[in-house]
MIKE-840232 format. One record per residue (C-alpha): residue number from 1; x, y, z. Coordinates in nm, 3 decimals. Layout:
N
R  num       c1       c2       c3
R  NUM        X        Y        Z
...
***
This chain:
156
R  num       c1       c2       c3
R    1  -12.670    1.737   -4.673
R    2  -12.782    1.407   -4.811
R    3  -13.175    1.423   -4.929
R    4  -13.290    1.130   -4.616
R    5  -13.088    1.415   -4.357
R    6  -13.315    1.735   -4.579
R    7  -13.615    1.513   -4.555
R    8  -13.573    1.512   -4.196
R    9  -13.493    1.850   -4.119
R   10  -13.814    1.934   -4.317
R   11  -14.013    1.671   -4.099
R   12  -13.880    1.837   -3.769
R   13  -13.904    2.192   -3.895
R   14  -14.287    2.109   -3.959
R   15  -14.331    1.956   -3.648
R   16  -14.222    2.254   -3.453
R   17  -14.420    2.463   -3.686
R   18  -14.737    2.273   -3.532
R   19  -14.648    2.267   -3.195
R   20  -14.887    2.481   -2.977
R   21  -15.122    2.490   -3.269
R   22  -15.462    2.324   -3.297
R   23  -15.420    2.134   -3.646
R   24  -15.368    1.799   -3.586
R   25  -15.295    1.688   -3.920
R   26  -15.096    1.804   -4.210
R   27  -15.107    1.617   -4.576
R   28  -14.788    1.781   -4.793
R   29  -14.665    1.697   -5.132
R   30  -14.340    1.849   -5.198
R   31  -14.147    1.777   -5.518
R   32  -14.324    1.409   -5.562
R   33  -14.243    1.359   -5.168
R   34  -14.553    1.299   -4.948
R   35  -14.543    1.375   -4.586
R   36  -14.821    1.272   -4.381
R   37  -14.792    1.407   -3.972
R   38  -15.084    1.312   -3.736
R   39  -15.102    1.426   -3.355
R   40  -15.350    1.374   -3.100
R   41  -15.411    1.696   -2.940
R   42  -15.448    1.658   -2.525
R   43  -15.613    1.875   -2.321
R   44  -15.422    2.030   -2.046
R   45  -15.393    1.820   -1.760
R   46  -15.534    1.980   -1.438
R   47  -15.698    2.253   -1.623
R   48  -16.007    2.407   -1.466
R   49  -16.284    2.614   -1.653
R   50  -16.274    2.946   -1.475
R   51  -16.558    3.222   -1.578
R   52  -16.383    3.555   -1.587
R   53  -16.536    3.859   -1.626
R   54  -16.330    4.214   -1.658
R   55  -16.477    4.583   -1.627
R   56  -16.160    4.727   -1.794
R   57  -16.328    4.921   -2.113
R   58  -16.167    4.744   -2.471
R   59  -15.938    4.962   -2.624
R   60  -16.180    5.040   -2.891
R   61  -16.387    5.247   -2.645
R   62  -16.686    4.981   -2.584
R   63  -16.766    4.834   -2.303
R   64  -16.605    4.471   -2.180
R   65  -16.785    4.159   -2.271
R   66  -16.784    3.887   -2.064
R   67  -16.545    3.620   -2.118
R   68  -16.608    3.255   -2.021
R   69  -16.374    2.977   -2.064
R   70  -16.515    2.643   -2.144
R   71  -16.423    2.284   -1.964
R   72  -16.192    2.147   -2.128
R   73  -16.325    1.875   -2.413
R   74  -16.268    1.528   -2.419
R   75  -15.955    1.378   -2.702
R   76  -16.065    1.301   -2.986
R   77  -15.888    0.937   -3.099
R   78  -16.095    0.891   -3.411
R   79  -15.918    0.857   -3.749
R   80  -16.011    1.050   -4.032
R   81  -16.007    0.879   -4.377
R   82  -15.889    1.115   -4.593
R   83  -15.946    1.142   -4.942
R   84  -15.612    1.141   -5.148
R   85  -15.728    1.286   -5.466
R   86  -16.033    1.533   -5.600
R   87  -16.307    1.334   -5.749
R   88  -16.680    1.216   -5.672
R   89  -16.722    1.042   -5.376
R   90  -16.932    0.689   -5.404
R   91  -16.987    0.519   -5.082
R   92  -17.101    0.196   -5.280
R   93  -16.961    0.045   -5.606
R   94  -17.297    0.111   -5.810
R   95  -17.643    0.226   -5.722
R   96  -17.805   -0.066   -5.661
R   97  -17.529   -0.173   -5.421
R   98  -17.536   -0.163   -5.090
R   99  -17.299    0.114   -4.936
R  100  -16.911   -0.025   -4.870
R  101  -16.969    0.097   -4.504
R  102  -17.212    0.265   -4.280
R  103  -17.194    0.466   -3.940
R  104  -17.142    0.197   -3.703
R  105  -17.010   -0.050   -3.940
R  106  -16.694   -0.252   -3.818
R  107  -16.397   -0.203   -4.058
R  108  -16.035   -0.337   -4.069
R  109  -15.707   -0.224   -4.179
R  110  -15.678   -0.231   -4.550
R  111  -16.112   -0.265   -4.634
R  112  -16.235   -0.072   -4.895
R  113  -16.469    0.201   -4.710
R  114  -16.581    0.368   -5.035
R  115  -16.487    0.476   -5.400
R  116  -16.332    0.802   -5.507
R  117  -16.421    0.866   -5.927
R  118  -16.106    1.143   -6.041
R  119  -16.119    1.134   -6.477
R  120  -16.328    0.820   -6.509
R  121  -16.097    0.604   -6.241
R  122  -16.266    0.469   -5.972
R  123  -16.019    0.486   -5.684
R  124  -16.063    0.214   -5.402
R  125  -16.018    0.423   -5.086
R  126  -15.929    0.160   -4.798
R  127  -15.941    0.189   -4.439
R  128  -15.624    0.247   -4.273
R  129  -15.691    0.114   -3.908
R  130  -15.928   -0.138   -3.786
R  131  -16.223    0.030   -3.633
R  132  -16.570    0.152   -3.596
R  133  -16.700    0.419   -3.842
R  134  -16.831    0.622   -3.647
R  135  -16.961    0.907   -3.906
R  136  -16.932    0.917   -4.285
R  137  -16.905    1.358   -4.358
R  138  -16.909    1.301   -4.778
R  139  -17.261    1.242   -4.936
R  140  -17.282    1.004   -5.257
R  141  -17.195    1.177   -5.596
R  142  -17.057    1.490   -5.433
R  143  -16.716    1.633   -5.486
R  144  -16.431    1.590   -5.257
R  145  -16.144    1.768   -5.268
R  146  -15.775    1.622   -5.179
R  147  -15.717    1.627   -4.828
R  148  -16.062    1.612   -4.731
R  149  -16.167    1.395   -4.429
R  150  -16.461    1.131   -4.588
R  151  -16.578    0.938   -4.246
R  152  -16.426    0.922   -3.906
R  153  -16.302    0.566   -3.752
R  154  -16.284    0.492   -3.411
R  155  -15.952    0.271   -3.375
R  156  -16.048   -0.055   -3.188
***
C-alpha cells in the first residue's frame, strides 16, 4: 500500500470513527502528518421534543426520575480558531496596542486575529475564513494549550 492510499485509509477509518458521535472536530499529528477533519453536526430533521416520564423503578432499586428531552438546538456554523501550538495567548502585539480583533470585529481569510508566544516566538495566528468574530474564549497572557479553540468566527 503506497503511503497517499495508508493516508487515506487512516482519513476514512477516522471518519467512521466519528460518525454518530458529537465531536465535530479532530486535530491529529501522526508521524509529522497533520490531519485536520471538521463536520457540522445537524440536528435531526423532523425531530420533535417529547417529555417522557416512566414509573418502571431503576435497576438500582430507586425510584424513576423523570426524563425530558430537549428541542432540538439550532447548527452551529461558527469556526473555531484554533490554537496550533502551547504558548501565551496575546490578543494585541504589545500592551499599549490595540487588540488584533474584538467580538464583533470583521475579519478575512488570512488576518492576523492574535499572537500565540511558545519559547520566546511570537506566533502570528491568522484567520482562516472571512467572518465575524463572534466571541474571543482566551484572555490576554493566559496559557493555551494546542488544540484549543481561541475565538469563534461566524463565516460570512
Amino acid at each position: 500500500m503506497t503511503e497517499r492510499q495508508s493516508l487515506v485509509t487512516r482519513i476514512e477509518a477516522l471518519t467512521r470513527a466519528l460518525k454518530g458521535s458529537d465531536i465535530d472536530e479532530l486535530d491529529l499529528t501522526e508521524q509529522g502528518t497533520r490531519i485536520v477533519i471538521r463536520r457540522r453536526l445537524e440536528p435531526v430533521a423532523g425531530a420533535i421534543p417529547v417529555a417522557v416520564t416512566s414509573s418502571k423503578p431503576a435497576s438500582n432499586g430507586a425510584g424513576a426520575r423523570p426524563r425530558v428531552d430537549r428541542p432540538p438546538v439550532a447548527p452551529d456554523s461558527s469556526v473555531a480558531i484554533i490554537t496550533p501550538l502551547t504558548g501565551v495567548f496575546y490578543a494585541a502585539a504589545s500592551p499599549s496596542s490595540p487588540p488584533y480583533v474584538q467580538a464583533g470585529s470583521t475579519v478575512q481569510a488570512g488576518q492576523i486575529v492574535c499572537i500565540v508566544e511558545a519559547m520566546k516566538v511570537f506566533n502570528e495566528i491568522r484567520s482562516e475564513v472571512a467572518g465575524t468574530v463572534l466571541s474571543i474564549q482566551a484572555q490576554a497572557g493566559q496559557l493555551v494549550h494546542k488544540g484549543e479553540p481561541l475565538m469563534r468566527v461566524e463565516p460570512a
